[in-house]
N, C-alpha and C positions, 0 to 999 in steps of 0.2 A: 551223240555229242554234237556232231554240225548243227541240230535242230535245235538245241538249247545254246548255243552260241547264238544264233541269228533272233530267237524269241526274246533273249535276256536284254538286248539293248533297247527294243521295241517297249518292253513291259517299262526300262526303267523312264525313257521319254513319258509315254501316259503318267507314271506317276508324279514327274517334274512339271506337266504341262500349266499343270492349273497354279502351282505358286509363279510361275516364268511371267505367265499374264498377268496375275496379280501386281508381280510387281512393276511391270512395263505401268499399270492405271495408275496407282499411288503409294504412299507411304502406308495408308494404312492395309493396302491391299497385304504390303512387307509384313505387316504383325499379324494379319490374316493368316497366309501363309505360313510364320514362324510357330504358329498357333496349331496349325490341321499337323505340321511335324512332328509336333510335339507329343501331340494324342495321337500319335498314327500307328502305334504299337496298342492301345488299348480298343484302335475301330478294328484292326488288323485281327485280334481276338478274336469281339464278336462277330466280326463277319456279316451282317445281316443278309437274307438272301442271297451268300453266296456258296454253293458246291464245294467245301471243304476236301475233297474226294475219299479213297478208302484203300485200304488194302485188296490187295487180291483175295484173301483169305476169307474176305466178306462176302466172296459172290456164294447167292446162293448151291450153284450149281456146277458141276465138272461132270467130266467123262473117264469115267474108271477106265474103261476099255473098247477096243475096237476090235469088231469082226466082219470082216469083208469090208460090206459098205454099209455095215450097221455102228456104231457107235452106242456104247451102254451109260447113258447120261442119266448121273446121280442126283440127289438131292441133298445137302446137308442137315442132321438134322440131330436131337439128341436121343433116338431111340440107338439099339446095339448095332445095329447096322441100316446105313441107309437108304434108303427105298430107290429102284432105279428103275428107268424105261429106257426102252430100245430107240432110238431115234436115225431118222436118215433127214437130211437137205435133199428135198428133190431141186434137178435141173432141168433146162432145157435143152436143145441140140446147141447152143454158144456156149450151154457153160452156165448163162445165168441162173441163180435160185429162184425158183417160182413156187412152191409149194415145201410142206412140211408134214413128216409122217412120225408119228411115235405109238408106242404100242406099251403095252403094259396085259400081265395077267390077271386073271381074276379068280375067286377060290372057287373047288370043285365041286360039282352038285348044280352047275346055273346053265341057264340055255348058252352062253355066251362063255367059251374057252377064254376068250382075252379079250379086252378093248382098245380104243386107237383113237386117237384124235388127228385129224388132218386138216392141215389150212394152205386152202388156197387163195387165189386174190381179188383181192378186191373188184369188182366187174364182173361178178362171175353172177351168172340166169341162175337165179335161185330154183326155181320155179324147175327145172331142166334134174335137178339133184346130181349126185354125183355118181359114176359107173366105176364100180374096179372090176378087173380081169385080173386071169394067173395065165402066160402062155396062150394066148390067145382065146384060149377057153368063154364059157358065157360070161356076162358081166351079172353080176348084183347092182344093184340100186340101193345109193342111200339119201335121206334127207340132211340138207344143213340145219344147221343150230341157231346161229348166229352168227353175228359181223362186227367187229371192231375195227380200230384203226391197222391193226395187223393185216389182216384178212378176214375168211370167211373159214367158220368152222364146220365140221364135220364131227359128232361123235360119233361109234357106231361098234356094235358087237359083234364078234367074230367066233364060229361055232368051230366044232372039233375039225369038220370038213375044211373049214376057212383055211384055219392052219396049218391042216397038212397040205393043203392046196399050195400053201405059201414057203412050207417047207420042202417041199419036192421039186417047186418050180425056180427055173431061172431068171424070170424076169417079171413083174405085176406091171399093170397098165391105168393108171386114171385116166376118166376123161371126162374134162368139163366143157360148157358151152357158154362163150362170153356174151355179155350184156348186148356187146354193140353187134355181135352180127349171131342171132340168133338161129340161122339156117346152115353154121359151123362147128365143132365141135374139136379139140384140144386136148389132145393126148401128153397127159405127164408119166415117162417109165419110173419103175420103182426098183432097184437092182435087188435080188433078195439072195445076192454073194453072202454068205457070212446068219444071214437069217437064223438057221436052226442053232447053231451058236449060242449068238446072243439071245436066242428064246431061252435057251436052255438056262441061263444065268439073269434072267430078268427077273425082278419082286413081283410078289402076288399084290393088286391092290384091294385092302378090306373094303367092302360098300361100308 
């Protein structure tokens, strides 16, 4: 409520400003102005170019459920039940988000138990690829995809071994090597509280 109390006066000024000039120049600035009044319920309509906004009910996406530090994020959609992947916000040691991990099943019979897309940031030595661990154990290597204004993506397959690796263990480990100091390397943890969980309750997705 404070917030719309202090924005409501603000908004109504902008919308007075331009008849107040008008009429300080001339009279006929006055019928100018009486004139934008007038129509200002049918510009108000169409709006051109401007963010009408929407309900909540329009996002595509929610979180059905949380386990540990995994999060089961939905999609809406009009099939009988809606497809969902496992997600985590990776951090850093402050706290801030630097990376993104989500996982999803895949059907049985394929070299690849489940897949994952992760994104990390922008700056990151492509060329260097990306390292996961489980518990210090060895790392895998994988290649990135591509880079958007998000970040930088990662697809990649994960075998029956992956997952149990990921289901047993306490903690995974990324680690990437940034653009600007390429003789360094940047460890992002992964918590996998709550993992087997939400494996257990994630969609399969069809190729």
């Amino acid at each position: 409520m404070p917030r719309k109390l202090k924005t409501l006066p603000l908004i109504a000024l902008m919308a007075l400003a331009t008849p107040a000039v008008a009429q300080d120049e001339s009279a006929e600035g006055d019928a100018a102005a009486s004139e934008a009044e007038t129509e200002a319920p049918e510009q108000s309509e169409a709006a051109p170019g401007l963010d009408m906004g929407r309900s909540e009910e329009d996002n595509p996406t929610y979180i059905k459920e949380e386990y540990g530090d995994w999060q089961l994020k939905c999609f809406r959609s009009e099939a009988e039940e809606d497809p969902c992947q496992m997600y985590q916000l990776l951090t850093e040691e402050n706290g801030n988000p630097v990376a993104e991990f989500s996982l999803f099943r895949l059907p049985e019979g394929q070299q690849a138990e489940a897949g994952a897309t992760i994104v990390v940031p922008l700056g990151t030595l492509l060329p260097e690829n990306l390292k996961i661990s489980v518990d210090g154990g060895r790392a895998k290597t994988y290649t990135y995809s591509f880079c958007n204004m998000v970040g930088c993506f990662a697809r990649i397959g994960l075998t029956n071994a992956d997952v149990a690796a990921f289901k047993a263990g306490v903690q995974a480990q990324l680690q990437i090597v940034p653009a600007q100091a390429p003789n360094q390397t940047v460890d992002i943890p992964v918590s996998l509280d709550g993992f087997t969980a939400a494996y257990d309750n994630v969609s399969t997705v069809q190729n």
